[in-house]
Structure formats: structure tokens, C-alpha cells
NUSETOR-987007 format. One line per 3 residues: number of its first residue (from 1); their letters; for each residue x negated, y negated, z negated of N, C-alpha, C. Coordinates in steps of 0.2 Angstrom, whole numbers. Example, Ala and Ser with C-alpha at 12.3 -4.5 7.8 and 13.67 -1.06 7.14 Angstrom:
BEGIN
1) as) -66/28/-39/-62/22/-39/-66/16/-39; -64/11/-35/-68/5/-36/-64/0/-39;
! end
This chain:
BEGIN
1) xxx) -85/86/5/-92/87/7/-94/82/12; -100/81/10/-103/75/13/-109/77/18; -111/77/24/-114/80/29/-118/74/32;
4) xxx) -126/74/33/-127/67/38/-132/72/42; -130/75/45/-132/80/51/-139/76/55; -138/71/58/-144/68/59/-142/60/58;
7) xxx) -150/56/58/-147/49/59/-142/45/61; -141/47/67/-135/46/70/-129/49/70; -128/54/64/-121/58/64/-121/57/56;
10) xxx) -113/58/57/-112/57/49/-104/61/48; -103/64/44/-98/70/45/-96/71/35; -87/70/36/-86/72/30/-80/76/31;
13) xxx) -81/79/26/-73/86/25/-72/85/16; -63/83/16/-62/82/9/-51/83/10; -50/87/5/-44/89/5/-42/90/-1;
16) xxx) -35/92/-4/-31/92/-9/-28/96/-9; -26/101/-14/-20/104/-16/-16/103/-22; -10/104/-24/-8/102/-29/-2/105/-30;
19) xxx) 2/107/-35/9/112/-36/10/110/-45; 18/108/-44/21/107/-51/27/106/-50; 31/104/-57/35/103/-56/36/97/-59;
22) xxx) 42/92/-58/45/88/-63/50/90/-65; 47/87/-74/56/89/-78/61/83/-77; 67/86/-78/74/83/-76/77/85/-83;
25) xxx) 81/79/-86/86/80/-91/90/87/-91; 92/92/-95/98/94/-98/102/95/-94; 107/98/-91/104/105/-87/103/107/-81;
28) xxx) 100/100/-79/97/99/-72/91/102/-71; 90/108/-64/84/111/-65/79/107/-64; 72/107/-65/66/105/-63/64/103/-55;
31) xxx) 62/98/-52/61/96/-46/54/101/-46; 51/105/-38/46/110/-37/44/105/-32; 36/104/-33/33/100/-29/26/101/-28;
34) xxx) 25/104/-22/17/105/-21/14/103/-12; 11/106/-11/7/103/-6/-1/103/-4; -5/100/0/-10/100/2/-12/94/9;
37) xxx) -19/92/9/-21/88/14/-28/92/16; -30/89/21/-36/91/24/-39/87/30; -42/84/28/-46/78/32/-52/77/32;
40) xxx) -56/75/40/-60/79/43/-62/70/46; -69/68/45/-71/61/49/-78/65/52; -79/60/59/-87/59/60/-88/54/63;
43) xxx) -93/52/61/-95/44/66/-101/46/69; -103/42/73/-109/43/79/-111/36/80; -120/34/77/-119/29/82/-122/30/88;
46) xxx) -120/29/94/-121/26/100/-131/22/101; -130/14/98/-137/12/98/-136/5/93; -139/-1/94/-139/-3/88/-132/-8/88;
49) xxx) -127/-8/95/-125/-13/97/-118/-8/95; -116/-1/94/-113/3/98/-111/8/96; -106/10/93/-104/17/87/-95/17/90;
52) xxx) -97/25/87/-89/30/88/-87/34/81; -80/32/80/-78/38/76/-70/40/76; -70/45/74/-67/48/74/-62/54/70;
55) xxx) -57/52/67/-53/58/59/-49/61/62; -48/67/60/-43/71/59/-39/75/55; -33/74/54/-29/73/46/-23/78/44;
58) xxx) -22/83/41/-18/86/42/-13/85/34; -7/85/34/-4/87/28/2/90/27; 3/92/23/11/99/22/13/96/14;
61) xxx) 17/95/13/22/91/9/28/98/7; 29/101/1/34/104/2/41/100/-8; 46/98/-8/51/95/-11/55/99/-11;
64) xxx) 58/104/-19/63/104/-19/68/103/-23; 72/96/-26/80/95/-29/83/101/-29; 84/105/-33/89/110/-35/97/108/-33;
67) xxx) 99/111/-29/107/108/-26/108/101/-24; 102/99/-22/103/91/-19/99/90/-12; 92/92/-13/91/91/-8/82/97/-7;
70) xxx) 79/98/0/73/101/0/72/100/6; 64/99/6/63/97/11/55/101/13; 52/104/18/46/106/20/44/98/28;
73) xxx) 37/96/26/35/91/30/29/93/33; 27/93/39/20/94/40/18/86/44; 11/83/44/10/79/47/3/81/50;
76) xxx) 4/79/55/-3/80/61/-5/74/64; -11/70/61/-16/63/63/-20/64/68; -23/59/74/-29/60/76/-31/53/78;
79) xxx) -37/51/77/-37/43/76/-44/44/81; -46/38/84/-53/38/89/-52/29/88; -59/29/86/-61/21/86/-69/20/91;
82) xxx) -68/13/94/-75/13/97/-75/6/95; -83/4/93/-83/-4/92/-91/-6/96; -92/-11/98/-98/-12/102/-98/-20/103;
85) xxx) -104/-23/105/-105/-28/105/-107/-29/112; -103/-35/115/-103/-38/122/-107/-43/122; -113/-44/123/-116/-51/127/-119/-54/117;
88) xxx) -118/-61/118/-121/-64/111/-114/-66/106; -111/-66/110/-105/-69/105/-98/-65/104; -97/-57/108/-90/-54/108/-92/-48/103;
91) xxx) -88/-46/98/-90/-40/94/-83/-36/94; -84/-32/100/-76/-27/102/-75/-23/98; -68/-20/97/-68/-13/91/-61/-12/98;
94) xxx) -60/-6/97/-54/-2/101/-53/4/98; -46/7/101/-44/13/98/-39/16/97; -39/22/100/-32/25/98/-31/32/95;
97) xxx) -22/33/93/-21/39/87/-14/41/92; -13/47/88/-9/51/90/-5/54/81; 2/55/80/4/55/72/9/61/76;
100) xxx) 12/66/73/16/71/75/18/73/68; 24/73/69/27/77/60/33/80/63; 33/86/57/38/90/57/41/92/51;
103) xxx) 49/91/52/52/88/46/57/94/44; 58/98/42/63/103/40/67/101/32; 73/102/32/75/100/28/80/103/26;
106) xxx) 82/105/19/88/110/16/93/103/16; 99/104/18/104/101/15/110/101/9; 113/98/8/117/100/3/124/96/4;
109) xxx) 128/95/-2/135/92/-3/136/85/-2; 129/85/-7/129/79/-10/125/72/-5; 121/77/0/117/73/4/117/75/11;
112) xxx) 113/71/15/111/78/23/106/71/28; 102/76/29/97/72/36/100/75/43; 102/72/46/105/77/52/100/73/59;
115) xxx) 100/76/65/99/85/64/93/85/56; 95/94/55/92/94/48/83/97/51; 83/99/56/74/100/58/74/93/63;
118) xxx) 69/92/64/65/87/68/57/88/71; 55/84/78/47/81/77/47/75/79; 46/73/76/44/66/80/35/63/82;
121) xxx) 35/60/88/29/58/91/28/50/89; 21/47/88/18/43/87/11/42/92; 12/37/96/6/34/99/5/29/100;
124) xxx) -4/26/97/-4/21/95/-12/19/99; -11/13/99/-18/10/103/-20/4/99; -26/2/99/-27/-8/97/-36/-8/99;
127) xxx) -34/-14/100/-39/-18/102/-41/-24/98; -48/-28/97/-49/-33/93/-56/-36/95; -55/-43/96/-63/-44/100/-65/-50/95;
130) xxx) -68/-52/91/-71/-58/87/-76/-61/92; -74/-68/92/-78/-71/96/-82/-74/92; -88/-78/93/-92/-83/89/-90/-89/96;
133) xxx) -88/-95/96/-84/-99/98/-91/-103/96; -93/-104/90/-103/-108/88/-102/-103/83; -110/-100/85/-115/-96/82/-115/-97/75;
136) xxx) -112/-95/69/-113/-96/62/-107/-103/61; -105/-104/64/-100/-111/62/-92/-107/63; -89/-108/72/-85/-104/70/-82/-99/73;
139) xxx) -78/-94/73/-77/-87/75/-68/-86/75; -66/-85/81/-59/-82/81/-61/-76/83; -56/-71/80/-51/-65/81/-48/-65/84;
142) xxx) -46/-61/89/-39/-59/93/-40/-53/96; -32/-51/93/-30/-45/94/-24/-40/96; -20/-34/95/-17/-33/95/-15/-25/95;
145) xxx) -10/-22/92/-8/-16/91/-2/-15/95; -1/-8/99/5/-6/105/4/1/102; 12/1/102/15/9/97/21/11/100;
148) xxx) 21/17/103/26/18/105/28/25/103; 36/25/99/37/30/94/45/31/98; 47/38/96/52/41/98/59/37/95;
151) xxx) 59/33/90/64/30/88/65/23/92; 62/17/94/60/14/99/58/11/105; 55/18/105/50/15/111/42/11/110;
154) xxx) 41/8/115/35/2/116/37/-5/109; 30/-4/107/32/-9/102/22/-14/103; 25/-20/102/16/-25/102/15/-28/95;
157) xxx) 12/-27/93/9/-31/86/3/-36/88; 3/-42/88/-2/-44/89/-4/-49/85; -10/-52/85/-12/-58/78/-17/-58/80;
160) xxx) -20/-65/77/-26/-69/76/-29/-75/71; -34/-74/72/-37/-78/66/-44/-82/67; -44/-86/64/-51/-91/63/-53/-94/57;
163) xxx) -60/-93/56/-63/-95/51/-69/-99/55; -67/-107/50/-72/-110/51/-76/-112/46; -84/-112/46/-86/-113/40/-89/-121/40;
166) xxx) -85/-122/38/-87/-132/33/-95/-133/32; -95/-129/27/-102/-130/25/-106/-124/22; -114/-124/22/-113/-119/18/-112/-115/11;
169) xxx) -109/-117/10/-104/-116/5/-97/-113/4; -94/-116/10/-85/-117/12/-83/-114/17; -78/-112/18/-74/-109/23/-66/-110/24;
172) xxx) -63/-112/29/-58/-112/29/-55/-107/35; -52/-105/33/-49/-100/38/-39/-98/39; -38/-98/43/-31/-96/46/-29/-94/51;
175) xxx) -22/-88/52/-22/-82/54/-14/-84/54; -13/-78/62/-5/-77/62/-5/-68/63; 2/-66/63/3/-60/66/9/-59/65;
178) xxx) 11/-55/69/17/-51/69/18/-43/66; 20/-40/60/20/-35/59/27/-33/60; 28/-26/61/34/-21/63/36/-18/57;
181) xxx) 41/-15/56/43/-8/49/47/-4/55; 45/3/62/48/6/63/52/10/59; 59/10/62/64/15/58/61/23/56;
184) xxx) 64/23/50/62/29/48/68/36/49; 69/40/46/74/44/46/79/44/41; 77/39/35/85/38/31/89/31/35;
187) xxx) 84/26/38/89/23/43/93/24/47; 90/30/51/95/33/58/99/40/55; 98/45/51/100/51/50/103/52/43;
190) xxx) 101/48/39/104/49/32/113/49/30; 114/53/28/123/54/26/124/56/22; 130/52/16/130/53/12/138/52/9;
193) xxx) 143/59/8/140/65/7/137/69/12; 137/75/10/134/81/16/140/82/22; 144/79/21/150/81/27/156/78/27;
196) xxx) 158/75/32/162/68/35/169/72/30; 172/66/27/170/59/30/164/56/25; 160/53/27/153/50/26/157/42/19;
199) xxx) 154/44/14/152/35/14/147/30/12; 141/33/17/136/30/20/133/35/24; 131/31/32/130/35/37/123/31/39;
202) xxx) 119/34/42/114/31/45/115/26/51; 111/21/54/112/19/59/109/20/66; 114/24/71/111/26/77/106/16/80;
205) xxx) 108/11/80/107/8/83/100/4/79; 98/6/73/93/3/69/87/1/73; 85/-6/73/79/-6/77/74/-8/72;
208) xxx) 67/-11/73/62/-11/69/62/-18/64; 63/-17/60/61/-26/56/55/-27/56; 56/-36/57/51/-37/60/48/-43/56;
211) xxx) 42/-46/54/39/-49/50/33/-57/56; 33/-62/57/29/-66/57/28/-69/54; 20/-66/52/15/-72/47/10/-77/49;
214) xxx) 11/-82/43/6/-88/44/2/-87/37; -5/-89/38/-8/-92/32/-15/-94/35; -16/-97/29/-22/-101/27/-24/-102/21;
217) xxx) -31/-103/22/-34/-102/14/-42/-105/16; -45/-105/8/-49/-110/9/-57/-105/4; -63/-104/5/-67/-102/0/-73/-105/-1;
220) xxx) -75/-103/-8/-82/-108/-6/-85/-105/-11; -90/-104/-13/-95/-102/-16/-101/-105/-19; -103/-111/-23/-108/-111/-26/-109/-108/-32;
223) xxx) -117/-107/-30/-120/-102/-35/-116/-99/-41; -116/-98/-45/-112/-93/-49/-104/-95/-50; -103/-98/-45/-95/-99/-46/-92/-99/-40;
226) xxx) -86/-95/-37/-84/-92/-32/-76/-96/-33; -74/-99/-28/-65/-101/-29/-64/-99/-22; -55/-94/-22/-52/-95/-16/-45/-98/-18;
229) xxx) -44/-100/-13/-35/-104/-10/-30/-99/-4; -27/-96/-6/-23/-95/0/-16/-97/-1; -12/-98/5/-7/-100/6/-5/-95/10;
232) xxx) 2/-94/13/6/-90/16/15/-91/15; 15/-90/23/23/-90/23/23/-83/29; 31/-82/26/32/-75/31/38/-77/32;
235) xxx) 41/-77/40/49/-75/43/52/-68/44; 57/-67/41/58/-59/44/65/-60/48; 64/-54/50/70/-53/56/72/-46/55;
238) xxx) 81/-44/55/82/-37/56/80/-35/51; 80/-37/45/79/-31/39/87/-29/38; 85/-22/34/89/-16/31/96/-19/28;
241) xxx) 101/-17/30/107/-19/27/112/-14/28; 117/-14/24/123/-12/22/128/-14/26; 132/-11/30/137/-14/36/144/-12/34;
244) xxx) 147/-14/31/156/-11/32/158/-10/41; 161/-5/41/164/-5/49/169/-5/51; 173/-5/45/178/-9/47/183/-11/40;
247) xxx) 180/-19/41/182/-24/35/189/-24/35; 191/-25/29/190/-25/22/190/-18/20; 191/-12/23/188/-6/20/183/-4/16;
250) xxx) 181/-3/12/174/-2/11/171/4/11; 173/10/13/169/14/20/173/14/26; 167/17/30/162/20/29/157/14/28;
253) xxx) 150/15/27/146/12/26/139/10/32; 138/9/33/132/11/42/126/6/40; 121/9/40/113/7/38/112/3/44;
256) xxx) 111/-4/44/111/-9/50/105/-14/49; 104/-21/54/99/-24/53/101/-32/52; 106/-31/48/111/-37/46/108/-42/41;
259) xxx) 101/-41/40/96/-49/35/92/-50/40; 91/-57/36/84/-61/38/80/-64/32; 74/-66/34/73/-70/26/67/-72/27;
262) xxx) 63/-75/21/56/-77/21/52/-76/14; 46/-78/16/41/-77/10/35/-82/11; 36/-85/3/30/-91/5/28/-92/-3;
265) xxx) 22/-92/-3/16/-94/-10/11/-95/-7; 8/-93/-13/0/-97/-14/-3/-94/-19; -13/-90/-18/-13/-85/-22/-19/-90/-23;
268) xxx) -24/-88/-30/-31/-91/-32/-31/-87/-37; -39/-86/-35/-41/-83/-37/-50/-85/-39; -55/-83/-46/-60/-85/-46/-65/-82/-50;
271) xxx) -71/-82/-47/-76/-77/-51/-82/-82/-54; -84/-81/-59/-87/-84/-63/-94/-79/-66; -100/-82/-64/-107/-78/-70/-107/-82/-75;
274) xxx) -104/-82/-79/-107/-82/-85/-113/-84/-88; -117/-79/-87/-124/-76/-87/-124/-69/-85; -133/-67/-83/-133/-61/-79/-128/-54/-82;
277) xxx) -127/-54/-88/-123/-49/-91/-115/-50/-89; -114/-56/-90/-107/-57/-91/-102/-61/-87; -99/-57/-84/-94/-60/-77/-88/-61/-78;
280) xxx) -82/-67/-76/-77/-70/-79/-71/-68/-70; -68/-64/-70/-63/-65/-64/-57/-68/-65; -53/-71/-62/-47/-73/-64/-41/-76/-59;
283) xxx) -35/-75/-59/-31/-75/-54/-26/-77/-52; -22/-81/-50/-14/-83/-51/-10/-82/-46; -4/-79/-45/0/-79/-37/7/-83/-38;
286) xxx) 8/-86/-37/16/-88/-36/19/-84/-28; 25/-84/-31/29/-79/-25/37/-84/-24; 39/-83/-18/45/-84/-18/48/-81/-11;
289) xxx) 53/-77/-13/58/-73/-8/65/-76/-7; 66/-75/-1/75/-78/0/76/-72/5; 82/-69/6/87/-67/10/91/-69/10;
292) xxx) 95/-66/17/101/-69/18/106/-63/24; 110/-63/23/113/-60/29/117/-64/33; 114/-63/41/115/-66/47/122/-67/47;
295) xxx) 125/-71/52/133/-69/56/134/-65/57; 139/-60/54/144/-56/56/141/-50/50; 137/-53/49/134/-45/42/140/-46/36;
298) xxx) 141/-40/35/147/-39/29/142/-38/24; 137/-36/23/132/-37/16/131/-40/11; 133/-41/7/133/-45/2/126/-46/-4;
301) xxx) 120/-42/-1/117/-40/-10/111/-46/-10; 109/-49/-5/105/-54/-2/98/-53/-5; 98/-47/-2/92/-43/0/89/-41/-9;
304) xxx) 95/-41/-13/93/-38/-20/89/-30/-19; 90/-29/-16/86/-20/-14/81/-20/-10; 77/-27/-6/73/-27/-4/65/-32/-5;
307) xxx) 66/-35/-13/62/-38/-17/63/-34/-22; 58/-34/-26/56/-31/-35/51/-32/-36; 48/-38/-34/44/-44/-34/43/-50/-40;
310) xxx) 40/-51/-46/40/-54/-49/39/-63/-48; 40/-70/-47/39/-73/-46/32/-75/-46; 27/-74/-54/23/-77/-54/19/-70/-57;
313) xxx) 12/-69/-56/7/-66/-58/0/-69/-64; -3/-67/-66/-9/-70/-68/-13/-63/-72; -19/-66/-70/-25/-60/-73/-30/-62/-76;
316) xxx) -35/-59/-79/-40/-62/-84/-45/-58/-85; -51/-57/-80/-54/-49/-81/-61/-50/-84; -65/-48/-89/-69/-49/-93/-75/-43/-93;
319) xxx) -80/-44/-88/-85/-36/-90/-93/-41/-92; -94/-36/-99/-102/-38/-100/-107/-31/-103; -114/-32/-98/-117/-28/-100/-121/-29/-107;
322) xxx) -120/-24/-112/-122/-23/-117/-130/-19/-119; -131/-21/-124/-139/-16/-125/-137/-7/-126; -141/-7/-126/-142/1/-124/-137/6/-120;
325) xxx) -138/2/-114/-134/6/-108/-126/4/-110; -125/0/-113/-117/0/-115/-115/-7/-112; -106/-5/-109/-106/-9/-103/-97/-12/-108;
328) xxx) -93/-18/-107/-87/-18/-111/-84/-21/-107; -77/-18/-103/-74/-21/-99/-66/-22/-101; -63/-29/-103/-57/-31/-101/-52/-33/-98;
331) xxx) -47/-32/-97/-44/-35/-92/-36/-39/-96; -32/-43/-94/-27/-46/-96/-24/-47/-90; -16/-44/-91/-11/-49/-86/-7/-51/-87;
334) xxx) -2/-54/-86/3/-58/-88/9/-58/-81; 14/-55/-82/19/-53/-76/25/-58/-79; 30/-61/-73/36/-64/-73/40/-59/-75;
337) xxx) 48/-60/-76/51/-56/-78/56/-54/-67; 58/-49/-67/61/-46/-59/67/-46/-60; 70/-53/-58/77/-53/-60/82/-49/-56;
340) xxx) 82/-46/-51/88/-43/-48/88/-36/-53; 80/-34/-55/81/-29/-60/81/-29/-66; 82/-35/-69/83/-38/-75/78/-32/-78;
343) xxx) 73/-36/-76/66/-32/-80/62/-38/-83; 62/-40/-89/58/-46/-93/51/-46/-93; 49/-51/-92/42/-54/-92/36/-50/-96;
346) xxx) 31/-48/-97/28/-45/-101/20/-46/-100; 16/-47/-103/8/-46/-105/5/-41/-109; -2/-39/-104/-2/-32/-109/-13/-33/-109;
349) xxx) -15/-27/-112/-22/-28/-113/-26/-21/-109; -30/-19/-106/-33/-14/-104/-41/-16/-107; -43/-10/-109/-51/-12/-111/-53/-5/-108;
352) xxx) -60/-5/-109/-64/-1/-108/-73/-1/-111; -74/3/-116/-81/3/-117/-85/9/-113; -90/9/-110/-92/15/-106/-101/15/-107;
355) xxx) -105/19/-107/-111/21/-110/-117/26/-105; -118/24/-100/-124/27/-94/-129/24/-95; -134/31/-99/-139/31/-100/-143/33/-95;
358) xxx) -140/35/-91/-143/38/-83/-139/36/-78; -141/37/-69/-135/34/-64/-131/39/-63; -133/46/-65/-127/51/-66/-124/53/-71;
361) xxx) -125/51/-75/-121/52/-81/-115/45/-85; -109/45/-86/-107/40/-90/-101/43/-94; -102/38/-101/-95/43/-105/-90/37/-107;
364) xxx) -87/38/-107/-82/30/-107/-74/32/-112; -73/27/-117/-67/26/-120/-63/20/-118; -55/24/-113/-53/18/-110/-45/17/-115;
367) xxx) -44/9/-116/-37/9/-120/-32/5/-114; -28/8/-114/-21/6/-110/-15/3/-114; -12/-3/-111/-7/-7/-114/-7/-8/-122;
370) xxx) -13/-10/-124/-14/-11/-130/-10/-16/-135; -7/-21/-130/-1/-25/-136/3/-24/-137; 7/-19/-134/14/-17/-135/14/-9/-135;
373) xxx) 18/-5/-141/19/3/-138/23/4/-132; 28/0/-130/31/2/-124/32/-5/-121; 33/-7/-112/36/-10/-109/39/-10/-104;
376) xxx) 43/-11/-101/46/-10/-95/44/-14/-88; 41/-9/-84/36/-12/-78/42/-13/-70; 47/-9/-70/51/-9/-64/58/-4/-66;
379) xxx) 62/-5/-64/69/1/-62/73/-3/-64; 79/-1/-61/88/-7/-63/91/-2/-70; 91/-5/-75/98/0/-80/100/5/-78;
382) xxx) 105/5/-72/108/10/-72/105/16/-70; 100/15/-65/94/20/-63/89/24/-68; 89/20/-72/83/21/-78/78/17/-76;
385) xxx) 75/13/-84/69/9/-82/61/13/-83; 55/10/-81/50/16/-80/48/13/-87; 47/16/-92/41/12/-97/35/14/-99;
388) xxx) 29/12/-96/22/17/-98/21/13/-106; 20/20/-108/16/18/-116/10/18/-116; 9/15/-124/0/13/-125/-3/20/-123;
391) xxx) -9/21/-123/-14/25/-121/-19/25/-120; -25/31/-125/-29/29/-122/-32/37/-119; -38/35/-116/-41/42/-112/-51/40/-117;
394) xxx) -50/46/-117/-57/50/-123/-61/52/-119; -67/53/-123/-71/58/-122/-73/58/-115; -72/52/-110/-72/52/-100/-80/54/-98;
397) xxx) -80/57/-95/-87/61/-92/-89/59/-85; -92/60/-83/-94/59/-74/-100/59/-76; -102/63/-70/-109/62/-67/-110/65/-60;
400) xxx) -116/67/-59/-117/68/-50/-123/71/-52; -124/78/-49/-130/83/-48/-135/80/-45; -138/84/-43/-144/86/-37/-141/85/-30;
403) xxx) -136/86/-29/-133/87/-24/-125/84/-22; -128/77/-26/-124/70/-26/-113/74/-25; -113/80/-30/-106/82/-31/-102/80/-38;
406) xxx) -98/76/-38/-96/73/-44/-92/78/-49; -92/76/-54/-90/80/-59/-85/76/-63; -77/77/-66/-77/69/-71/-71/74/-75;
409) xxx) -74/72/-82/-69/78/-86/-64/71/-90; -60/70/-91/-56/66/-96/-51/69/-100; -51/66/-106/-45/69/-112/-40/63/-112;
412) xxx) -34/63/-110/-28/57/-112/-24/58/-118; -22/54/-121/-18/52/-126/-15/47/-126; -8/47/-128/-3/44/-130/-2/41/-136;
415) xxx) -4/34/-136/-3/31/-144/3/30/-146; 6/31/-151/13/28/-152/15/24/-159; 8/23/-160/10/20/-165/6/12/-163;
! end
């Protein structure tokens, strides 16, 4: 529900519920999963320089594994954002949350979260001033996030950026920052089995792995041709790892902060008109991942559980508008093959034809993985790999009332020939 109470107030309410199961092989019972959200926004502006908002977010999560595991979650959000302009050149945004969950959880033989109830607190702040440094030429960013959570403590995230624009045409721009991963609860509590002796235990001492990034990149735009450039490198520190505790034993096991590593590419990307009808997108990422573990880590997998990252990407997106309301959209990707999960390389086709004779009505026929009936997109053998087959969806409907409420009916199909 959509509400704009007056010029200056704007107000949404939008929620979910949802209850199933998933089937499990033979004679494993069915996983029971249901739950709900409900979230609540309003913004205010202030005057022209000067606005407030603010969400409130609630969700309940309930899982349960038949003899393995179950779990009841609630989580409770509250976010407050202010942005306003200082003087000619500072354009401030500020803002803080408050995150609260409550974690209840069945344990079993097989597994165990200990303690098995929990809450944990989240408090968070940030700040962000864009300066104009020359008016339309160049502008830095600086800024900063501080979080302090019960597993931790005090944490700073801070980063900054600039964009200078060359000409008008061009822009070059580059940015650093520092991102955190705090610990979760399978890092500090997780035990496996349900009862010592363990052979894998959480880590009491697990701190936050931590990420500092560089990049730069480059864009420019003349008239119907759009190219960007980016580059990036990433350092990590303290990522997840597997610790023997007492070598050459191989339990118990303890969730530690025993890697380090890096991440460096280069992503282009570029948008083409054609003509007024017809627009050409297209894409390319090269990636590269290394880990490693530090001195004294007994780890050996070098960081194979923490990429599933293809080396190279590419895309090919193709939309043209047709006569009589009919619109015919393409797409093409072309994925590396994910060696730690010996998953092969693969290309596939997504099309779609769609038909809006009105702005509230469209009927649309979409095709999914058209070149191959099946391929395999991620999972290691031993786990199971995932394979989405062809498909497509019929008969797709959407429109929007009087009273701008959307409607959208679809028929799915699995092609298997």
C-alpha cells in the first residue's frame, strides 16, 4: 500500500507470507517452511535542501529438518536516515539503525547451535558528505559506517571516492573502502555432532573478516554509445577457516580466522542505440581469486569453500520495439567453467516476446535456457549439482487498476524436450 498523505509525506506498508514444504528424497521427511515480513517506510521532506526517512521492518522465519535441525527466527529493524545540503558545495546524508533477533532453535544428534535460544543487538550509525571540490568538474565522497554488535564490539567501515569528469563526455572516477563480514552464529556456536566430543566446533575467538578495496574506472558517453571500464583489487584478512587443535590429529576441528587473500579484475560493459527501437547491451568481467592460509593455520583447502566464482563472464542483451505494441527482448550469456566445483563452462538463451496495448495491461511469452534441456549452474558432486531446465512461462499477465494495484497472473512450463 502505497499512501502520499500530503506533498511532503509519503508512506508505504508491504509485507509477505508464505508456508511450504520442500521434498527430500526417499525416506527423508519433507523440510516445513513458512514465515512472514512486514515493513512499514515514510519520508518527509523538510524543504528543498532537506528530507527525513525512516523504515520499520519486522520478520519471523520458521525451518524445520525433520531429525536434524529446527529453527523459529524473529528479526526486528529500525533505520532513520537524514540528508540535507550545507552551504553550495556539501551534500550530507546521516543515519542510524537498531537490528535485534531472536534466535530459538531445536537441536539434534546430528547438529547443535549452543546456547540453543539467543538475542542478539545491532547498532549502527553512518555518515556521508559529497563535496563539490569545482562545481560540475570535481566531487569527492567521504565517509563512514560504525557498528557495534554483541559479537565484537565497536567496528568503522570507512571509504571514499572521487569522480572527476574529463570532459563532457568522460569521467574518471576512484574509490577505496573497507568492508567487515561480522561473525555470525555458525562461526561462534555451531557443533557438530550434537554432543562432545565435537568434530567441528565453533570458534569462541572468531573476529570479523575484513576486506580493503581499490578501484577505478573510467565512463563516457557519446550520443548513442555508452562505454564503461572498471578495474578493482580487493585484500582480505581473517577470512573463515578450518583449524586442527591439536596437529596431527584431525579432530577436533575449530572455525577460526586462519586465510587471507585477494581479488583483482576488470569489468566493461556497453550500451549501444541502434536506432530508436532497438538497443544493444553488452558485457565482460574477468575475475581472479587467490587464498591462502596464514602461518601457523592448519587449513589446507585455500579458500576452495570460499570462491564459486567463475573466472570469466560475458553477456549480450538485445531489446527491440516492434509494431503493434509488441516489444522482443534477448538475452545471451556465456559463464567459465567453477573449478573448485568442477562445474563446466556453459551458454545459454533467455528471450522474451511481450504485447502492451495499454500501460496497464501486458501479456508476455518468456523462454528460459533455450540451448540446452539441462545445465549445471553451481554445487560440488558430492553435494548435488543444481541443474535448471529449459522453460518457459505463458500466458504472463500484468496490469494496474484505477488504483495503481498491480495484478500479474503466470502459467510456467518445463520443456523437456
Amino acid at each position: 500500500m502505497d499512501w502520499d498523505a500530503a506533498t511532503a509525506n509519503q508512506v508505504t506498508l508491504q509485507g509477505d507470507l508464505y508456508d511450504g514444504r520442500i521434498g527430500q528424497p526417499s525416506p527423508a521427511a519433507d523440510i516445513a517452511v513458512s514465515g512472514g515480513n512486514v515493513m512499514a517506510k515514510w519520508s518527509h521532506t523538510i524543504s528543498e535542501k532537506s528530507s527525513l526517512a525512516a523504515q520499520l521492518y519486522y520478520d519471523r522465519t520458521h525451518r524445520n529438518i525433520p531429525g536434524t535441525f529446527g529453527e523459529d527466527l524473529d528479526t526486528y529493524d529500525v533505520d532513520l536516515q537524514h540528508a540535507t545540503r550545507l552551504g553550495a558545495r556539501h551534500d550530507l546524508v546521516w543515519g542510524l539503525g537498531y537490528r535485534l533477533i531472536n534466535d530459538r532453535v531445536v537441536n539434534s544428534a546430528a547438529l547443535a547451535f549452543l546456547p540453543a535460544d539467543v538475542a542478539r543487538q545491532w547498532f549502527t550509525g553512518f555518515i556521508q558528505d559529497e563535496i563539490a571540490l569545482v562545481p560540475n568538474r570535481l566531487q569527492l565522497a567521504l565517509g563512514s559506517k560504525i557498528e557495534h554488535n554483541d559479537y565484537v564490539g565497536f567496528e568503522i567501515q570507512p571509504s571514499g571516492r572521487v569522480n572527476w569528469r574529463l570532459s563532457p563526455s568522460g569521467t574518471l572516477w576512484a574509490a577505496v573502502s573497507r568492508a567487515l563480514r561480522s561473525p555470525s552464529r555458525i562461526d561462534r556456536e555451531f557443533f557438530a555432532p550434537g554432543q562432545p566430543p565435537y568434530f567441528l566446533a565453533g570458534g569462541p575467538g572468531f573476529h570479523s573478516e575484513e576486506e580493503l578495496a581499490y578501484e577505478l574506472g573510467f565512463r563516457r558517453q557519446q550520443g548513442t554509445l555508452a562505454l564503461s571500464v572498471a578495474t578493482f583489487y580487493s585484500r582480505y584478512h581473517g577470512l573463515r577457516s578450518l583449524e586442527q587443535t591439536n596437529p596431527p590429529a584431525a579432530t577436533p576441528i575449530v572455525i577460526g580466522n586462519g586465510q587471507d587473500g585477494e581479488s583483482y579484475g576488470a569489468e566493461l560493459a556497453t550500451d549501444y542505440r541502434v536506432t530508436d527501437r532497438w538497443r544493444l547491451r553488452a558485457g565482460y568481467t574477468e575475475l581472479r581469486v587467490h587464498i591462502w592460509p596464514n602461518p601457523g593455520s592448519t587449513d589446507q583447502s585455500r579458500g576452495a569453500s570460499e570462491s564459486h566464482t567463475p573466472e570469466r563472464q560475458f553477456f549480450l542483451q538485445s531489446s527491440v520495439d516492434l509494431p503493434a505494441d509488441l516489444r522482443f527482448d534477448a538475452g545471451l550469456r556465456a559463464i567459465d567453467d567453477i573449478t573448485n566445483q568442477q562445474v563446466p563452462g556453459y551458454g545459454e538463451l533467455n528471450a522474451k516476446l511481450s504485447w502492451q496495448p495499454m500501460p496497464a495491461l501486458e501479456l508476455s511469452l518468456v523462454g528460459q535456457n533455450l540451448l540446452h534441456r539441462r545445465h549445471v549452474e553451481f554445487g560440488a558432486p558430492a553435494g548435488g549439482m543444481h541443474r535448471p531446465p529449459r522453460g518457459a512461462r505463458g500466458a504472463g499477465l500484468r496490469g494496474a487498476g484505477e488504483g495503481r494495484l498491480p495484478v500479474q497472473l503466470r502459467a510456467i512450463r518445463r520443456l523437456a524436450a
